[in-house]
N, C-alpha and C positions, 0 to 999 in steps of 0.2 A: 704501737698505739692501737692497730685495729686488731689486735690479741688480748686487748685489755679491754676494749669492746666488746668482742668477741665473749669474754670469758665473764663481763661485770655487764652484761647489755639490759637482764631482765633485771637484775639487781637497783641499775643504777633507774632505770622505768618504775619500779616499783614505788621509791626515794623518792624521785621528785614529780610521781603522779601524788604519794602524801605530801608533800609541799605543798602541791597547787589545790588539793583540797583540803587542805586546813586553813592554807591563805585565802581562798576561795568560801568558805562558809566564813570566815572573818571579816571577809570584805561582804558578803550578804548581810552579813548581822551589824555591818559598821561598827566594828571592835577594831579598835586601832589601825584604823583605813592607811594612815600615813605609814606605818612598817608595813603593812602586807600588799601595798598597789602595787609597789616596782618589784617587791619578790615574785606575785603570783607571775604578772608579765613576762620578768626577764626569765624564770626557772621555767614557766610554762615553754614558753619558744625554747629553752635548753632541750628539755621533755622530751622534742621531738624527736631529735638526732636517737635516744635510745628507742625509740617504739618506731623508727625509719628501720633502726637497726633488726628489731624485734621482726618486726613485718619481712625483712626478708632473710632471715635466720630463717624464718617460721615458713614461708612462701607457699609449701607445696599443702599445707593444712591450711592457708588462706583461698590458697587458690579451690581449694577443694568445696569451700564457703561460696565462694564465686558461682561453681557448676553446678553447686546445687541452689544455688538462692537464697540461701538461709541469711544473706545480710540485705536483701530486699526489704523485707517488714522493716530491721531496727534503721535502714540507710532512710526509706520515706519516713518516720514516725522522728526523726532524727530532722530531718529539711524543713517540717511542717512545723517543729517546733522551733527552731530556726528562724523561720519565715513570719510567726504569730510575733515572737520579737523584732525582728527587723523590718518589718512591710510596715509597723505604726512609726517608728521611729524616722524612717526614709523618708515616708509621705506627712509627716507631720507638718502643718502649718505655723504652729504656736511650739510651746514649748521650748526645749533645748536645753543649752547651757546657760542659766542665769547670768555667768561672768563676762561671756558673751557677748549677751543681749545686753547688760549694759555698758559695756566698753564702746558696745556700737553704737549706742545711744548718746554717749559722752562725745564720740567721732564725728556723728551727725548730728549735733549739737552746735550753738552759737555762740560766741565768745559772752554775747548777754546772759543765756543760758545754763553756761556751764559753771561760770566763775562762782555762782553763788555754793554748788555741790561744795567749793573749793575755799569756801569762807573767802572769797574774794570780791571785791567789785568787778566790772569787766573791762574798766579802765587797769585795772590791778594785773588782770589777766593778758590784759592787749601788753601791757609793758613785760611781761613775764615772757611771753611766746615773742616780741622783738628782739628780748634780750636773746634770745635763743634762736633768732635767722630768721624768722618766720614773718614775712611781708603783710599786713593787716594795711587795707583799703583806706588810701589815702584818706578820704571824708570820713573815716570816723566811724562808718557804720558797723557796729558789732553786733545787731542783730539779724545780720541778710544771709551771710556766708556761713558754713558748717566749719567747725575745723578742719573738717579732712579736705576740703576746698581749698581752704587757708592754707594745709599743708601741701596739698601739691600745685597751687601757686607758687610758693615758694622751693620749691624742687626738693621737698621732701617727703618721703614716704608717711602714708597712715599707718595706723597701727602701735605696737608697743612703746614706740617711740615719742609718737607725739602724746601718749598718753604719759606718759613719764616726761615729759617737756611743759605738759600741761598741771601736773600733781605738785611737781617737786620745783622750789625755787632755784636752785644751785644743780649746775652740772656733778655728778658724783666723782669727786677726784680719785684717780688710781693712787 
């Protein structure tokens, strides 16, 4: 194996550095996002192993980059570009993931609240989430509690689950 490395390292570096930049300007230009998210991903982390390999094939002409600095300029001008991407996104207040934001809104939502999203009454909804375990406040009151409240009252987790307990009327049979 590592003769095959060895002998296919820049080869196979070359291959799938064009993967990730054809999938890569595809997913810029949002052309067929669904074929190219999990190629760019999963072949990009493949990438690595040959340009691990490349880099110390190569080592004494890298290192030679090191002693003289010549990867100084592109390593800063490389961080700061880096950094203009991710320092808005990190500290962002608003924004995000749309699906997100409203799955969490659905969560932190009220059985009064929610059920209309759901073309339901919230009588409709109170009996849908009983059917399904979920303990709802003897008196009745469906506008005080959140569901995610509701659901871990009744000792079940928030999240994908009680959104799919909340959407869907029937458990999905295997």
């Amino acid at each position: 194996m590592l003769r095959v490395l060895k002998t296919h390292g820049t080869t196979f570096t070359i291959v799938l550095f064009a993967v990730s930049a054809v999938s890569g300007v595809a997913l810029f230009f949002h052309w067929g996002s669904a074929a190219f998210h999990g190629m760019h991903e999963w072949l990009s982390m493949l990438l690595l192993a040959p340009v691990v390999l490349h880099l110390w094939r190569n080592w004494p002409g890298f290192s030679g980059y090191l002693k003289r600095r010549q990867l100084l300029v592109p390593a800063v001008i490389g961080l700061a570009a880096s950094l203009a991407f991710a320092v808005p996104a990190l500290t962002a207040t608003s924004g995000g993931n749309p699906m997100r934001a409203a799955l969490s809104a659905i969560e932190n939502g009220t059985v009064a609240e929610v059920a209309p999203l759901f073309e339901l009454t919230p009588q409709a909804l109170a009996q849908r989430l009983a059917t399904k375990g979920y303990h709802l406040a003897p008196d009745g009151d469906l506008a005080s509690v959140s569901l995610a409240e509701i659901a871990s009252a009744s000792g079940k987790p928030a999240g994908p689950g009680l959104i799919a307990d909340v959407a869907f009327a029937e458990d999905a049979k295997p």
